[in-house]
PDB file of N, CA, C and O in Angstrom:
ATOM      1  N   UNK A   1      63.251  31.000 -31.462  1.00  0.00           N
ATOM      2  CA  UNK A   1      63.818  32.318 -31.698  1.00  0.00           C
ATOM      3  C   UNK A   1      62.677  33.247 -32.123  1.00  0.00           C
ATOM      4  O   UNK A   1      62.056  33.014 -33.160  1.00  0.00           O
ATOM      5  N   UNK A   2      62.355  34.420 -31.251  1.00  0.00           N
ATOM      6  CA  UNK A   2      61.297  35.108 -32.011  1.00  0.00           C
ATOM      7  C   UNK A   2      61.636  35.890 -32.842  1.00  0.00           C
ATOM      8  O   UNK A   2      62.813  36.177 -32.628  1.00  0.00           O
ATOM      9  N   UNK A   3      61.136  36.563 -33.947  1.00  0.00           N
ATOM     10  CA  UNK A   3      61.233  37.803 -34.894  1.00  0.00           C
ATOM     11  C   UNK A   3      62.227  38.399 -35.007  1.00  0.00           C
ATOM     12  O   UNK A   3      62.937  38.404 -36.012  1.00  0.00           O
ATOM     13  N   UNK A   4      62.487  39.191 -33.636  1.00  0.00           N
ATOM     14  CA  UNK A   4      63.423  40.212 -33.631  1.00  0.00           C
ATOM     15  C   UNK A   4      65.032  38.953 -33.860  1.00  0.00           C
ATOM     16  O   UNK A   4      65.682  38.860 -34.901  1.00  0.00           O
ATOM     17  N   UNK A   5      65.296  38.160 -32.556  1.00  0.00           N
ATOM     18  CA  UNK A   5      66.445  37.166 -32.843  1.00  0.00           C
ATOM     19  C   UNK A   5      66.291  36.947 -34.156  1.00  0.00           C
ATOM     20  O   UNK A   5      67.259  37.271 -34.844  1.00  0.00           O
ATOM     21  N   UNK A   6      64.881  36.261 -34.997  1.00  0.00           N
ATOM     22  CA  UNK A   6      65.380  35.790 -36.762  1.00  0.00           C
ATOM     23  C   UNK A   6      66.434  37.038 -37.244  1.00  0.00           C
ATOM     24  O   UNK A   6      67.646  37.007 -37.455  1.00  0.00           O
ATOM     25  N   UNK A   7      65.470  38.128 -37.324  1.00  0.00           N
ATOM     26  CA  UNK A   7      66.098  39.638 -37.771  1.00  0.00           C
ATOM     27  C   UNK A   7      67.639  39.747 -37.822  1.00  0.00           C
ATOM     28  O   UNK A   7      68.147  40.086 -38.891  1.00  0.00           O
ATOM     29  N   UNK A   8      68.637  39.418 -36.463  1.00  0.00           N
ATOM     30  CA  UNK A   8      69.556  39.477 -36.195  1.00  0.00           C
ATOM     31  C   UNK A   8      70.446  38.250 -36.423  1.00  0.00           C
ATOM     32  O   UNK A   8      71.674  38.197 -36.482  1.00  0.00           O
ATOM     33  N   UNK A   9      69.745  37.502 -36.511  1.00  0.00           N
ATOM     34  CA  UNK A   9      70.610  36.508 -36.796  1.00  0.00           C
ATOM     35  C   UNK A   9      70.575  36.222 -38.564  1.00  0.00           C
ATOM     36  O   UNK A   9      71.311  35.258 -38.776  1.00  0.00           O
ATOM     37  N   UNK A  10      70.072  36.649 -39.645  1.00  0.00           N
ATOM     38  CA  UNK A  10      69.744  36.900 -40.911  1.00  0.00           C
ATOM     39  C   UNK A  10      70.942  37.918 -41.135  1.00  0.00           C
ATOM     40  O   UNK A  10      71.933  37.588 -41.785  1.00  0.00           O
ATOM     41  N   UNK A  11      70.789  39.236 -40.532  1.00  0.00           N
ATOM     42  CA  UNK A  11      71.651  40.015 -40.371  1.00  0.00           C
ATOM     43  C   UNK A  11      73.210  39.780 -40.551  1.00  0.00           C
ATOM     44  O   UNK A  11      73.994  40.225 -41.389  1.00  0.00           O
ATOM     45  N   UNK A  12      73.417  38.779 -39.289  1.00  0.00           N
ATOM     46  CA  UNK A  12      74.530  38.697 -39.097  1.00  0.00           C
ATOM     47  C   UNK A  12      75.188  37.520 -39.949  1.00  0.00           C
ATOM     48  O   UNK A  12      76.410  37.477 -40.095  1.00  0.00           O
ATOM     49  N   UNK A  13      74.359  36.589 -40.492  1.00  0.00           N
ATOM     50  CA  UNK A  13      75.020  35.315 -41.683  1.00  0.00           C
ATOM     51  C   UNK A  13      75.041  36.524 -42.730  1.00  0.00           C
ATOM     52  O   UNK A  13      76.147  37.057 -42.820  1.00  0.00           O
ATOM     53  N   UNK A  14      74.176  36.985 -43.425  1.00  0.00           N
ATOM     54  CA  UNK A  14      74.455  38.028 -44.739  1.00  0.00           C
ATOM     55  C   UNK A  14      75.127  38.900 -44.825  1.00  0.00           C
ATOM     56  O   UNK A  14      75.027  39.697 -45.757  1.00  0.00           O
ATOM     57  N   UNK A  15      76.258  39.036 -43.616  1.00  0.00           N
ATOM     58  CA  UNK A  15      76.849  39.915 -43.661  1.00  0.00           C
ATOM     59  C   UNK A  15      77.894  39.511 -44.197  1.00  0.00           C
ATOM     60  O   UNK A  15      78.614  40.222 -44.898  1.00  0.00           O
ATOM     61  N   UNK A  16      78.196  37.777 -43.808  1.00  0.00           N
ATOM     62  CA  UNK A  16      79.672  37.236 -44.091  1.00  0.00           C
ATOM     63  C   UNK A  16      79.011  35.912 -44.680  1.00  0.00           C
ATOM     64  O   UNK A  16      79.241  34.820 -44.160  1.00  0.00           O
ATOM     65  N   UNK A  17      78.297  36.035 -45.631  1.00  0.00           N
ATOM     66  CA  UNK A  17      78.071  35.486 -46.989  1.00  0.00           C
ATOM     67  C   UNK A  17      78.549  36.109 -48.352  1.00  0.00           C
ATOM     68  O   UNK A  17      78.211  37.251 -48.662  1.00  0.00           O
ATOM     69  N   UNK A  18      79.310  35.363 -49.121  1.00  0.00           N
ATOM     70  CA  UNK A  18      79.884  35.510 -50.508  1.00  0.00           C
ATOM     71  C   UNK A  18      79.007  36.237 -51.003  1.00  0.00           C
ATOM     72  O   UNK A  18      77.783  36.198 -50.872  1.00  0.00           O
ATOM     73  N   UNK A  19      80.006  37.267 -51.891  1.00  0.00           N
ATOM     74  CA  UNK A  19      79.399  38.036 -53.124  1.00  0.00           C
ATOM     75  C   UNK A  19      78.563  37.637 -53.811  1.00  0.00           C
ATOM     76  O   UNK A  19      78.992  36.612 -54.341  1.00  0.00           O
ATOM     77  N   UNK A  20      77.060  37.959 -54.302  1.00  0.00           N
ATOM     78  CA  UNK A  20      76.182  37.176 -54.921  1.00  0.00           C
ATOM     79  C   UNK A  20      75.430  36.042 -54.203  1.00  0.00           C
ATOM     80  O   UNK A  20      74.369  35.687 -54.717  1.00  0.00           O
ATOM     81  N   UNK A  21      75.758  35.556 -53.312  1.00  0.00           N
ATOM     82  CA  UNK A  21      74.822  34.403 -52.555  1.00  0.00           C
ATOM     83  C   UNK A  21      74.128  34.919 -51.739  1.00  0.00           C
ATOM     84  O   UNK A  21      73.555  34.098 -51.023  1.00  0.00           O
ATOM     85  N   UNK A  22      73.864  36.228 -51.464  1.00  0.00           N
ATOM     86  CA  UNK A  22      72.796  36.689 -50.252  1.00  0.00           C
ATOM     87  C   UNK A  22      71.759  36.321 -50.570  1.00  0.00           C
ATOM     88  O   UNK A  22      71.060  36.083 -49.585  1.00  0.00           O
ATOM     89  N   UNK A  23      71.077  36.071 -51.888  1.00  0.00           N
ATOM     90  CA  UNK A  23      69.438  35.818 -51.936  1.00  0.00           C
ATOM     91  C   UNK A  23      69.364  34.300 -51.365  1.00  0.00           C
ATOM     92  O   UNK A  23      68.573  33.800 -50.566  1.00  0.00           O
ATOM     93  N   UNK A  24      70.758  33.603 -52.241  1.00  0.00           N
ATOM     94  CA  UNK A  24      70.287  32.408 -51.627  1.00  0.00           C
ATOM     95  C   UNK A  24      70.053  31.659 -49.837  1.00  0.00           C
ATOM     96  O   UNK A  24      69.309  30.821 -49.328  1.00  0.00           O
ATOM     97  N   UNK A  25      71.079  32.482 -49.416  1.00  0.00           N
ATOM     98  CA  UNK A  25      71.161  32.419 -48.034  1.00  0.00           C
ATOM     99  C   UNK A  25      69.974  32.752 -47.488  1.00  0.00           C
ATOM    100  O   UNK A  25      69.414  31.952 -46.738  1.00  0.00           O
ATOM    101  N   UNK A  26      69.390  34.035 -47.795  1.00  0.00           N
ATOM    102  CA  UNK A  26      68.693  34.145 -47.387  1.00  0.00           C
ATOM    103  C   UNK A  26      66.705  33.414 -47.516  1.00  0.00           C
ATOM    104  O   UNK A  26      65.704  33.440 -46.799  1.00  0.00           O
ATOM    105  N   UNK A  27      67.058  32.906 -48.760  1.00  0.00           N
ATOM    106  CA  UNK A  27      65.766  31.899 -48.881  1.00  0.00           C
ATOM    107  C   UNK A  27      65.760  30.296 -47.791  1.00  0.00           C
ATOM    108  O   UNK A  27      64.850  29.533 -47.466  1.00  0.00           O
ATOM    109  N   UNK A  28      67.528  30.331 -47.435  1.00  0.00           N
ATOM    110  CA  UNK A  28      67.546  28.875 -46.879  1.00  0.00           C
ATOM    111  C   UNK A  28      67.505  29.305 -45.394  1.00  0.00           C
ATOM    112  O   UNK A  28      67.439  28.341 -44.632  1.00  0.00           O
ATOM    113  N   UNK A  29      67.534  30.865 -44.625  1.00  0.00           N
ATOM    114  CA  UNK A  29      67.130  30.873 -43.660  1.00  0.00           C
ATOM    115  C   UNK A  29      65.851  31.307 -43.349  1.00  0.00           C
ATOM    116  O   UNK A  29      65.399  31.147 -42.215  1.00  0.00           O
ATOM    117  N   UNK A  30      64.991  32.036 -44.558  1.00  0.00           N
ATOM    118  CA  UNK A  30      63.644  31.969 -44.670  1.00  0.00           C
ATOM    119  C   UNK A  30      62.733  30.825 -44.163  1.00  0.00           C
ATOM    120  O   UNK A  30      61.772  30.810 -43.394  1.00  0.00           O
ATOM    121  N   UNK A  31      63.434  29.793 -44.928  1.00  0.00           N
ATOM    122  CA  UNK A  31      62.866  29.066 -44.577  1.00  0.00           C
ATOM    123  C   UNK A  31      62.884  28.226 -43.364  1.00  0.00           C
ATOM    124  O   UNK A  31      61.990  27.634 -42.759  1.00  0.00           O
ATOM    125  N   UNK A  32      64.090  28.336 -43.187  1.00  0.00           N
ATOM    126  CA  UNK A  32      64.117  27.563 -41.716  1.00  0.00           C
ATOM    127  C   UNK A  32      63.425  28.188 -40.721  1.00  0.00           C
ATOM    128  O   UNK A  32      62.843  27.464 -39.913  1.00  0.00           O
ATOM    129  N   UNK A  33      63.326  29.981 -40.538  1.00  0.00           N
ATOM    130  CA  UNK A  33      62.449  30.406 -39.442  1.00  0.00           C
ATOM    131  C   UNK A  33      61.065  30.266 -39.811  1.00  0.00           C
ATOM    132  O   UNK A  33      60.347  30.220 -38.812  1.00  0.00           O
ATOM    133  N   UNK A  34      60.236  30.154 -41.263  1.00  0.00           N
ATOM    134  CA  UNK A  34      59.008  29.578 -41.144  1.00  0.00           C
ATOM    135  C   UNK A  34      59.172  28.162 -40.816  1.00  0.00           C
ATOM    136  O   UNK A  34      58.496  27.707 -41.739  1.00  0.00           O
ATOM    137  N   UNK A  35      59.448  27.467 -40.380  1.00  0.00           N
ATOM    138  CA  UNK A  35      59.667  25.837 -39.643  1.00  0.00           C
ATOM    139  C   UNK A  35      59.663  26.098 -38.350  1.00  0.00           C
ATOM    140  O   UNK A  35      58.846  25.537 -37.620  1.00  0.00           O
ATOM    141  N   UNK A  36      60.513  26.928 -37.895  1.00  0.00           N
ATOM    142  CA  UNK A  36      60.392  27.759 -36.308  1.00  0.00           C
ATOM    143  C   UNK A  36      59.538  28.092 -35.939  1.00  0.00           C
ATOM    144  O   UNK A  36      59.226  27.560 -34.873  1.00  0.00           O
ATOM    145  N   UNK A  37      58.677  29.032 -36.426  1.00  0.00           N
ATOM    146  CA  UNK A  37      57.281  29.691 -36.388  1.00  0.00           C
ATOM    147  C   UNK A  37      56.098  28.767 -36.338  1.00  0.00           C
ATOM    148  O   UNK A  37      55.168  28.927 -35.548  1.00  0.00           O
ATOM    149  N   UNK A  38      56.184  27.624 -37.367  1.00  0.00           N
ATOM    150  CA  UNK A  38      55.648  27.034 -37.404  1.00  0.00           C
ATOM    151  C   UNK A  38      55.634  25.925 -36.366  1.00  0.00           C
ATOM    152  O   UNK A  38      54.547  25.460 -36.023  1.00  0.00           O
ATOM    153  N   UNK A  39      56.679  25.502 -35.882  1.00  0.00           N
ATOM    154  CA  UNK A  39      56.517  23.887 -34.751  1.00  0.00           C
ATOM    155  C   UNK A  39      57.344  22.647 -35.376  1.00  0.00           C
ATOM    156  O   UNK A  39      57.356  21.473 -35.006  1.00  0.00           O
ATOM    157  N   UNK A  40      58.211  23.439 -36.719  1.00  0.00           N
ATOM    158  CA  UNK A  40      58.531  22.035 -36.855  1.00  0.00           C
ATOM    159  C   UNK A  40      59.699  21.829 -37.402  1.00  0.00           C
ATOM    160  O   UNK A  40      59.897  20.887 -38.169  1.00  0.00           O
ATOM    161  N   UNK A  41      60.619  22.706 -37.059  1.00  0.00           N
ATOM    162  CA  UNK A  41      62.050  22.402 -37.412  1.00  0.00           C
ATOM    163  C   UNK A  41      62.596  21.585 -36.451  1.00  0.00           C
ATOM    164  O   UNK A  41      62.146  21.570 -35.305  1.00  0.00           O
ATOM    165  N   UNK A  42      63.534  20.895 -36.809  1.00  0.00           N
ATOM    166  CA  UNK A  42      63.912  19.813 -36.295  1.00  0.00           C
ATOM    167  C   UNK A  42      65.485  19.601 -36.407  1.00  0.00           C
ATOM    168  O   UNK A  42      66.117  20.218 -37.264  1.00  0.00           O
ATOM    169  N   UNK A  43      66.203  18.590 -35.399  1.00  0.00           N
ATOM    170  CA  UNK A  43      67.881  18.315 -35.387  1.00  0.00           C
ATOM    171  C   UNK A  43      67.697  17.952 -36.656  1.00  0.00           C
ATOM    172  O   UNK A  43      68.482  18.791 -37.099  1.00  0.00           O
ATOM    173  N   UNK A  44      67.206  17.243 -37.894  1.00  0.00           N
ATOM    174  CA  UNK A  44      67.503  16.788 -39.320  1.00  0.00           C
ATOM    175  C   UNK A  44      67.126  17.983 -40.171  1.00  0.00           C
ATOM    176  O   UNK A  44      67.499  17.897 -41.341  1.00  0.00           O
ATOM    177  N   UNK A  45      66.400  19.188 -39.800  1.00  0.00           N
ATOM    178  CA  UNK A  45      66.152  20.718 -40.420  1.00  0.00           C
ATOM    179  C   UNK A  45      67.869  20.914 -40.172  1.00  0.00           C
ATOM    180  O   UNK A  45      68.626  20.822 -41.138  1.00  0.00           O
ATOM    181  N   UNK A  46      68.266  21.124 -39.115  1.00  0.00           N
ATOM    182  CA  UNK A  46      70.069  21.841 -38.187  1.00  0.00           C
ATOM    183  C   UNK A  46      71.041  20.899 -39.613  1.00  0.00           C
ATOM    184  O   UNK A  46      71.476  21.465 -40.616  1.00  0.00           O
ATOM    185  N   UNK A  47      71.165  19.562 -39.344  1.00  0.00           N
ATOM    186  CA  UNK A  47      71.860  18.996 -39.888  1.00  0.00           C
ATOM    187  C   UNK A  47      71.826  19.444 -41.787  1.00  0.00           C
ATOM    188  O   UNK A  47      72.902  19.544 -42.377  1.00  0.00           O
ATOM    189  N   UNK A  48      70.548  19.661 -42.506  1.00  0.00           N
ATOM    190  CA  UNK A  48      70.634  19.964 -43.615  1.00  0.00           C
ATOM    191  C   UNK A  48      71.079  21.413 -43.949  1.00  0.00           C
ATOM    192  O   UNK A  48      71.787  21.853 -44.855  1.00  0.00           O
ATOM    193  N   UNK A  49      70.416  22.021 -42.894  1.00  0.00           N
ATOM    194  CA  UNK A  49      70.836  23.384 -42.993  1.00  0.00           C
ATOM    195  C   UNK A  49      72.344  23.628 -43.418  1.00  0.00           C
ATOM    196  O   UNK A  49      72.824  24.054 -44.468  1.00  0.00           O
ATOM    197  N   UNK A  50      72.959  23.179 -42.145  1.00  0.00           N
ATOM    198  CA  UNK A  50      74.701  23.514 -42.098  1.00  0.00           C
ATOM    199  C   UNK A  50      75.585  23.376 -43.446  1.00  0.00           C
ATOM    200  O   UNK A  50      76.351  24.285 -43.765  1.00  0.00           O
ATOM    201  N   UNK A  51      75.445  22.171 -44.245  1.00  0.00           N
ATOM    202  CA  UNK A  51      75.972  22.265 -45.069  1.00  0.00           C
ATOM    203  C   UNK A  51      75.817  23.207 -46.251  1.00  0.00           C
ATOM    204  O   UNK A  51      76.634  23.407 -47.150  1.00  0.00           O
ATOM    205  N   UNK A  52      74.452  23.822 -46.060  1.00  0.00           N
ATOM    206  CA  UNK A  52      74.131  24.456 -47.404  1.00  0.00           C
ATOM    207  C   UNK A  52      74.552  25.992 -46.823  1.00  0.00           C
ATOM    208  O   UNK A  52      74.968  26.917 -47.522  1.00  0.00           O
ATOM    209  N   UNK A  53      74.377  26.011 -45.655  1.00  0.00           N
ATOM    210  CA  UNK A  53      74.836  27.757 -45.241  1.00  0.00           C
ATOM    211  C   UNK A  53      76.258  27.985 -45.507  1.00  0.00           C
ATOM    212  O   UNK A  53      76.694  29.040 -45.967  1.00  0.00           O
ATOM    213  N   UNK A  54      76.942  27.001 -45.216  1.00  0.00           N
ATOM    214  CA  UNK A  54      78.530  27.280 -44.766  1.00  0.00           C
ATOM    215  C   UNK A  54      79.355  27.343 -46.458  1.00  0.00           C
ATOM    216  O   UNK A  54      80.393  27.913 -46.793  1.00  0.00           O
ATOM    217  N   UNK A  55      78.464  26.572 -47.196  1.00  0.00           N
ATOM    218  CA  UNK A  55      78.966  27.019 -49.123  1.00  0.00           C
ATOM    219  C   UNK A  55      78.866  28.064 -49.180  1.00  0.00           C
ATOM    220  O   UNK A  55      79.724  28.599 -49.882  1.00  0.00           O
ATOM    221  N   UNK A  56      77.900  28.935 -48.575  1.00  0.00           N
ATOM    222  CA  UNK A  56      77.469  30.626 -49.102  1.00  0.00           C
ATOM    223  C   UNK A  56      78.651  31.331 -48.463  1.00  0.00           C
ATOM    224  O   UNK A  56      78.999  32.385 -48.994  1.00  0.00           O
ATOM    225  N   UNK A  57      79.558  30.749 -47.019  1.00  0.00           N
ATOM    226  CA  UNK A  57      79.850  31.129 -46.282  1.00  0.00           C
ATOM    227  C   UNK A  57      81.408  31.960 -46.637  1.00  0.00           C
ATOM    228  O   UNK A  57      82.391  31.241 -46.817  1.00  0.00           O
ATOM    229  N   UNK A  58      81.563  33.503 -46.725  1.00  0.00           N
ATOM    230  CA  UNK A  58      83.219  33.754 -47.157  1.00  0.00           C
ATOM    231  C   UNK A  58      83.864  33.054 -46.303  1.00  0.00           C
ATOM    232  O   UNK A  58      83.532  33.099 -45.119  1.00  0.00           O
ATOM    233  N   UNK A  59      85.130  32.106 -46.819  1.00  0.00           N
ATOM    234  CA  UNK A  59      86.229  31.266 -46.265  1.00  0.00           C
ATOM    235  C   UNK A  59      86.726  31.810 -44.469  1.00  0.00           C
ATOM    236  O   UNK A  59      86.738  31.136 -43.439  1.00  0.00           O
ATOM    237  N   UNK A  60      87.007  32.952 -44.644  1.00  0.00           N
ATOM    238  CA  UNK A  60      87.724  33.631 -43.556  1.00  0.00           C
ATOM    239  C   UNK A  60      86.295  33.839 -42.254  1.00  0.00           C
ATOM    240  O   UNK A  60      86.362  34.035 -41.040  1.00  0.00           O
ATOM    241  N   UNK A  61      85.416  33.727 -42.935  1.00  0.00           N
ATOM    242  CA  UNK A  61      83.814  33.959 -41.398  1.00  0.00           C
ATOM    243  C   UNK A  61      83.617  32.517 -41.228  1.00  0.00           C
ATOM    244  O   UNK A  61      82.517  32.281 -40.730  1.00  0.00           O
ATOM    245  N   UNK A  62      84.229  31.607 -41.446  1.00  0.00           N
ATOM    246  CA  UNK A  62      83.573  30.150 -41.504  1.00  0.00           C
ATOM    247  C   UNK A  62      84.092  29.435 -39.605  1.00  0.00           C
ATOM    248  O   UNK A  62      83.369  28.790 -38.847  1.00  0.00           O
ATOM    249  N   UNK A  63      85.070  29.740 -39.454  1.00  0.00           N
ATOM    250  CA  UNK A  63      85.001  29.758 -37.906  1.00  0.00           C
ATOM    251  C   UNK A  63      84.256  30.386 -37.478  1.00  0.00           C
ATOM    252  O   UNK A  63      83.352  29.633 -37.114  1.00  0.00           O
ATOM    253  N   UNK A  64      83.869  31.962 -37.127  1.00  0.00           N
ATOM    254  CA  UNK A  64      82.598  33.024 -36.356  1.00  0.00           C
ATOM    255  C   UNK A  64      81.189  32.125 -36.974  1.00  0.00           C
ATOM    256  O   UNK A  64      80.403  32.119 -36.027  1.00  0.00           O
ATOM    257  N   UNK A  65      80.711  31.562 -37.859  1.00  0.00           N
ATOM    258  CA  UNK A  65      79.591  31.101 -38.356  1.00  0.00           C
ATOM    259  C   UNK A  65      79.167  29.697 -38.166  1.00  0.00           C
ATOM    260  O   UNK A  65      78.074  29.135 -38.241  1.00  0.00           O
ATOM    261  N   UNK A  66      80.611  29.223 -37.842  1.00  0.00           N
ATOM    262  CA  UNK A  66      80.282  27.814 -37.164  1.00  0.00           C
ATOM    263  C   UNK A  66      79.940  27.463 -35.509  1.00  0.00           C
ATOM    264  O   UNK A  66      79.227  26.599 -35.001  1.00  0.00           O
ATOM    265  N   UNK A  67      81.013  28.830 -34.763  1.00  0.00           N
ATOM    266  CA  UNK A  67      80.605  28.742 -33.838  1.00  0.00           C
ATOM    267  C   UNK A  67      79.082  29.325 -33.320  1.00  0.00           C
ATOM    268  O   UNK A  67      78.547  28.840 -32.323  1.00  0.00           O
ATOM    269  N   UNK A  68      78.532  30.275 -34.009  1.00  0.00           N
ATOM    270  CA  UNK A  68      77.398  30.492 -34.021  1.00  0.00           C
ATOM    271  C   UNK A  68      75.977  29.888 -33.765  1.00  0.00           C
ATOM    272  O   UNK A  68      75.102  30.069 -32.918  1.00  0.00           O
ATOM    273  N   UNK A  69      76.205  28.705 -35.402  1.00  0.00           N
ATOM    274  CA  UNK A  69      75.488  27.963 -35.426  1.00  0.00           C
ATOM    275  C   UNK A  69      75.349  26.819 -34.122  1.00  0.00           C
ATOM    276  O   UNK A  69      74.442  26.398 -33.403  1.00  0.00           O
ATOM    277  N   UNK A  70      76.479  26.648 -34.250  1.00  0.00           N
ATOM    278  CA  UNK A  70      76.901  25.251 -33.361  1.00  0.00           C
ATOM    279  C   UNK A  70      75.688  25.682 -31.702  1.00  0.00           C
ATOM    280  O   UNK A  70      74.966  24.947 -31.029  1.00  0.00           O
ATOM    281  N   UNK A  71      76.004  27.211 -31.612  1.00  0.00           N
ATOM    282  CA  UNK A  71      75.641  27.489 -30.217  1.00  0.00           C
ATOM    283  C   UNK A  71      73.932  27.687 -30.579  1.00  0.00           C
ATOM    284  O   UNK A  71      73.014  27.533 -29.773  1.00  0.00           O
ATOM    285  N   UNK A  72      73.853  27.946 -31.557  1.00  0.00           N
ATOM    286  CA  UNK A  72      72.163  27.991 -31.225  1.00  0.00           C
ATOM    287  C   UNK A  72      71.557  26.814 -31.816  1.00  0.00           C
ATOM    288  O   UNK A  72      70.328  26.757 -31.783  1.00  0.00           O
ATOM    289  N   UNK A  73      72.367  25.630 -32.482  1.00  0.00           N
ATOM    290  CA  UNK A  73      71.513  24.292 -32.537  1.00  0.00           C
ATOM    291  C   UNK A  73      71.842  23.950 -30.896  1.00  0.00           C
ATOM    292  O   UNK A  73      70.779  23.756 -30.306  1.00  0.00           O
ATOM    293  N   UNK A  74      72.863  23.842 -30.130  1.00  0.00           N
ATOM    294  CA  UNK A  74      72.636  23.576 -28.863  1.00  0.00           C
ATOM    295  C   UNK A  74      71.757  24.181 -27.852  1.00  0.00           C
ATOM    296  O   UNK A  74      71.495  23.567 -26.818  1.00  0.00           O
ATOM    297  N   UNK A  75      71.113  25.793 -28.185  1.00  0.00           N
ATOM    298  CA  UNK A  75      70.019  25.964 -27.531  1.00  0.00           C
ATOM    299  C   UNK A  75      68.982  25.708 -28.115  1.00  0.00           C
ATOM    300  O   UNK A  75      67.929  25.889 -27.503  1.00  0.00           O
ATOM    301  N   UNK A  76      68.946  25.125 -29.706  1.00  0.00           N
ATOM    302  CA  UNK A  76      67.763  24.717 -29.715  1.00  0.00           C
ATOM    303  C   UNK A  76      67.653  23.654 -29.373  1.00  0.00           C
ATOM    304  O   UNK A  76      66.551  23.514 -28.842  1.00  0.00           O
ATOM    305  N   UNK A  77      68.228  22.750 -29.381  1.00  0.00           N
ATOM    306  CA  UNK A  77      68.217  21.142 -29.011  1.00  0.00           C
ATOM    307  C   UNK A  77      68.131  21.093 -27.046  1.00  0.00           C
ATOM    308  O   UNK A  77      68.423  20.131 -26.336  1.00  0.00           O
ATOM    309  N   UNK A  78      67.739  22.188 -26.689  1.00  0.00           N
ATOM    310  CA  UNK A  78      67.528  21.947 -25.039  1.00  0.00           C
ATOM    311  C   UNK A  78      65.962  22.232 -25.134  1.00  0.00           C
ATOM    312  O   UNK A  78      65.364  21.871 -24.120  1.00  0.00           O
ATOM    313  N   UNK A  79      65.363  22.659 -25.881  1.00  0.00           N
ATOM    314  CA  UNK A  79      64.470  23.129 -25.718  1.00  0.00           C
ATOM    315  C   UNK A  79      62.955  21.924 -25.873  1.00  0.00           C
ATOM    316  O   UNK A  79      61.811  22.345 -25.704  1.00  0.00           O
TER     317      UNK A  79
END
């Protein structure tokens, strides 16, 4: 995902992340796009990720955020 996709996709989880959890969300997708950038996120990066995003996640966005995810660990996992 380059820059601009991180940008938008940051965007769009913090939008429908719980009151008060945006910093955290946003340090746990910080970090996952320096792993991106870097060469080395991985299906066990996807798998840890999910559980910790979807706690931040308001109840009612947790379908739109799953399907999300779901679709870009499957384009990342082609790659």
């Amino acid at each position: 995902m380059d820059k601009q996709g991180q940008e938008k996709f940051l965007a769009f989880i913090l939008q429908r992340v719980q009151e008060g959890k945006e910093e955290e969300a946003k340090a746990i997708l910080t970090e996952n796009f320096r792993k991106q950038d870097e060469g080395t996120f991985s299906q066990s990066d996807i798998a840890e990720f999910l559980p910790k995003i979807i706690s931040l996640i308001k109840p009612e966005k947790l379908e739109e955020i799953q399907a999300i995810v779901k679709q870009f660990s499957g384009s990342f996992g082609s790659k």
